[in-house]
C-alpha positions, 0 to 999 in steps of 0.5 A, a space after each residue: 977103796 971106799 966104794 967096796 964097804 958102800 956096797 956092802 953096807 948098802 947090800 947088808 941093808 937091803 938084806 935086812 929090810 927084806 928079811 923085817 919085811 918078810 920076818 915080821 908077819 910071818 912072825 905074826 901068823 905064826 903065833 895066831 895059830 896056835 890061838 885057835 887052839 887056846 880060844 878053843 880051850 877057854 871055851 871049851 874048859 867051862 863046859 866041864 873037865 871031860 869035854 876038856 880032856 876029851 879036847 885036849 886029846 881030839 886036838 893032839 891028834 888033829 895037830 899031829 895029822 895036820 903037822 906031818 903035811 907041813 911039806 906043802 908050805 915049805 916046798 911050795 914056798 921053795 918052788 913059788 919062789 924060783 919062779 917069782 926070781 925067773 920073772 914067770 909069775 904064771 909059772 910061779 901060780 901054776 905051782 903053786 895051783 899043784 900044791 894046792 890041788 895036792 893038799 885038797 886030794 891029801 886032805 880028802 884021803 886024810 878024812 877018808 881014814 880018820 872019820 871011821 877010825 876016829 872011836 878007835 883012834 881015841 881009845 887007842 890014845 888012852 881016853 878015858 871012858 868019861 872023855 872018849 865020846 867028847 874026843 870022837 866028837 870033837 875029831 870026827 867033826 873037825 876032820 871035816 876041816 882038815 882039808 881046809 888047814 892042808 889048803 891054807 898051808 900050801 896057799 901060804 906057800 905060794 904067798 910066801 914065794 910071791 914075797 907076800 907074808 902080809 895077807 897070811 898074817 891078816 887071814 890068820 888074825 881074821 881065822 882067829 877072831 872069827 874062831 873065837 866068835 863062832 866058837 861062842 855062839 854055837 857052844 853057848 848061844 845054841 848050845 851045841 857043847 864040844 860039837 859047836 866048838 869042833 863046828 866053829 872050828 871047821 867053819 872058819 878053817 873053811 873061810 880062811 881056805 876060801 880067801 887063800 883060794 880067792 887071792 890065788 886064783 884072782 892071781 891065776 887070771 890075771 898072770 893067765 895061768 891054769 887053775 885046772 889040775 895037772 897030774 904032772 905038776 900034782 905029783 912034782 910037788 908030792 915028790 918034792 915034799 916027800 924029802 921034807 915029809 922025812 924031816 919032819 917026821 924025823 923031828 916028830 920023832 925025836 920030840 916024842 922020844 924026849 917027852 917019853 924019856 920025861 915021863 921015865 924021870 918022875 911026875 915033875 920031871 915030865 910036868 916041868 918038861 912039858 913047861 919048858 917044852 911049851 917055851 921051846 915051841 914059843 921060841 921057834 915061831 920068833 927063829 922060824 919067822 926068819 927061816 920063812 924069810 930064808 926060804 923065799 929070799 933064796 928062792 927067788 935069788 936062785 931063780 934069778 941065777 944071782 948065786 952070789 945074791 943067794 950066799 949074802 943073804 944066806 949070811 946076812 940071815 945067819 948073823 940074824 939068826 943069832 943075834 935073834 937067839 942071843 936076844 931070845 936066851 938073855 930073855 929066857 934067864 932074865 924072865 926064869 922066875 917070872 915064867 915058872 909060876 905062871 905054870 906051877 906052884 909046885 916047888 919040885 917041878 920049879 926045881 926040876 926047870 930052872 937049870 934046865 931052863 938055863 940050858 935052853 937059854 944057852 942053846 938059842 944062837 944055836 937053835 937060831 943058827 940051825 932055823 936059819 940054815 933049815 930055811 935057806 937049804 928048804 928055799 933052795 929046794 934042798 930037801 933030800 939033804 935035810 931028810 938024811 941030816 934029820 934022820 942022822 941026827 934022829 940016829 945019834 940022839 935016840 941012844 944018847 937020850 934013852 941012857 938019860 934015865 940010867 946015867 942020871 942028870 934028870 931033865 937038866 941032862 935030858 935037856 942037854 941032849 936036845 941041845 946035842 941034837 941041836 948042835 948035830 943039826 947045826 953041823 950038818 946044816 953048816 957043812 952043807 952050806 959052806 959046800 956050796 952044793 945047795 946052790 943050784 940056779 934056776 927056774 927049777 932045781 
């Protein structure tokens, strides 16, 4: 009778070293990229206010061209993953070699378009006329790196689906430093304005792609697997991501609905929901760290064919999920009157964040919840699913948010609705993975 909770207390272990392991520097990568960006920022800030806000606009746009592809980590991560749980490590670099000969081919379309419509582009996002010739610099140049952040996110994918969340997190520091040093020496040392910036940029976005291309391919020859393109395997991956291309765009959309939705409350609504928004996205990398977990320890126990295997973890990571979030929610109350005036002076738009604030803190487990089960259905491959469960949940948040500003509530209220959308994920995601249907085994679903 005794040997049954042994088991349990020694799989829950193994559950747990797993998820730290994997968890922990996917944690650390996340959170070094969008360094890059505020090492760009800081130097670019002294150059004057036009350069910055022509930054602050080029780097908007590259942000939303290069967030929309995020697919090619997560379904390269799905895919990797089986393969590595099947034992076929040449089969599992083979997939990953498609994903990454797609991100190359859609990066090369993605600057194909954005190089000649760059002017075009920044006026159409409202530029004005002292920042445009900075922002179509600055765009012009760092589309040149856009391949390279389509490369280094499927190549994450395939080290992620290896179980390998170590060598991103040290790429991406090394990206980091090198950012910063390059940025430095070409804005001021050569002194090549916004451009040295967009071109320090583009030169160490290029060196991470070269190290994720050497460890791959160094990979690729010892496990004997082709490095040539496959036009079957090239457009398997592309379909793959389609699904998750919706989701993504789906929750795009709703995030963009939200700050519109701001904007219509008054000037410190929206600066205090850009704030909390901040917040928000700061406390996603800790609840996505656990959801990159998610994804390749589902994998690869699917690609075993330990279904059981796969439903274990999946809980063990949900009771992760949210302790984390309680965790991050008592941090997020307690912290309140410290954080504010880090951002603002400006006692409306204190006033205006701190209920919504209390909001956000009391929906972590929630956004820990949905993280994590977002993690174990993409591992699994289930993207089709997570397309129409993000563009249901993008159907009931839009009217309840757009009624916001004729109901009332301020941004209390409008954050309570992203709370809604949080819960509408949150049942979605649950019935699926209390189904069952999200587990099917194999080296391919």
């Amino acid at each position: 009778m005794t040997q049954a909770p042994a088991r349990h207390r020694t799989g829950r272990r193994q559950h747990d070293r797993e998820i730290v392991s994997l968890a922990v520097p996917a944690f650390g990568s996340l959170v070094a990229e969008p360094l890059f960006l505020m090492a760009d920022t800081a130097i670019v800030g002294h150059l004057g206010t036009a350069q910055l806000a022509g930054l602050g606009v080029a780097s908007a746009l590259l942000m939303t061209a290069v967030s929309v592809f995020v697919f090619l980590a997560y379904a390269t991560t799905a895919a990797v993953a089986r393969r590595v749980g099947a034992g076929d490590l040449q089969a599992a670099i083979r997939q990953g070699m498609d994903g990454i000969w797609l991100a190359l081919l859609l990066g090369a379309a993605v600057v194909a378009v954005v190089i000649p419509t760059a002017s075009g582009v920044v006026d159409l996002f409202g530029a004005s006329d002292a920042a445009a010739p900075y922002a179509t610099t600055y765009l012009r140049i760092s589309a040149l790196g856009i391949p390279a952040m389509l490369v280094v996110l499927a190549a994450t994918g395939v080290l992620r689906g290896l179980q390998d969340t170590k060598t991103p997190l040290y790429v991406a520091l090394a990206g980091f430093v090198a950012n910063g040093a390059l940025n430095a020496g070409l804005v001021y040392g050569a002194d090549l304005g916004i451009a040295g910036s967009a071109w320090g940029t583009v030169i160490a976005q290029w060196g991470m792609a070269v190290v994720y291309l050497v460890v791959v391919v160094r990979g690729a020859r010892k496990h004997g697997a082709s490095l040539r393109p496959d036009g079957a395997g090239i457009r398997a991956s592309a379909q793959a991501g389609v699904p998750l291309l919706v989701r993504t765009l789906s929750l795009r959309a709703i995030l963009m609905i939200a700050t519109a939705v701001a904007a219509r409350l008054g000037d410190a609504d929206i600066a205090a929901h850009q704030i909390i928004l901040s917040l928000w996205s700061l406390l996603a990398f800790a609840l996505d760290a656990i959801a990159i977990a998610g994804q390749a320890i589902i994998g690869r126990y699917l690609g075993a064919g330990d279904a059981q295997g796969a439903r274990e973890a999946c809980r063990r990571m949900v009771e992760w999920g949210i302790a984390v979030g309680v965790v991050l929610g008592i941090l997020v109350v307690i912290a309140r009157p410290a954080f504010l005036p880090l951002f603002t002076s400006d006692s409306a738009v204190k006033d205006a964040a701190l209920p919504a604030l209390l909001i956000v803190a009391l929906s972590q487990p929630i956004s820990g919840i949905v993280f994590v089960l977002d993690g174990v259905l993409m591992g699994a491959g289930d993207g089709p699913y997570l397309a129409w469960a993000m563009l249901l949940t993008l159907a009931v948040f839009t009217p309840v948010a757009l009624l916001v500003p004729v109901l009332g509530g301020g941004l209390t209220a409008l954050w309570a609705t992203m709370t809604l959308m949080m819960t509408v994920r949150m049942v979605t995601l649950w019935l699926r993975t209390r189904s069952g249907r999200w587990i099917v085994t194999g080296a391919t679903r």
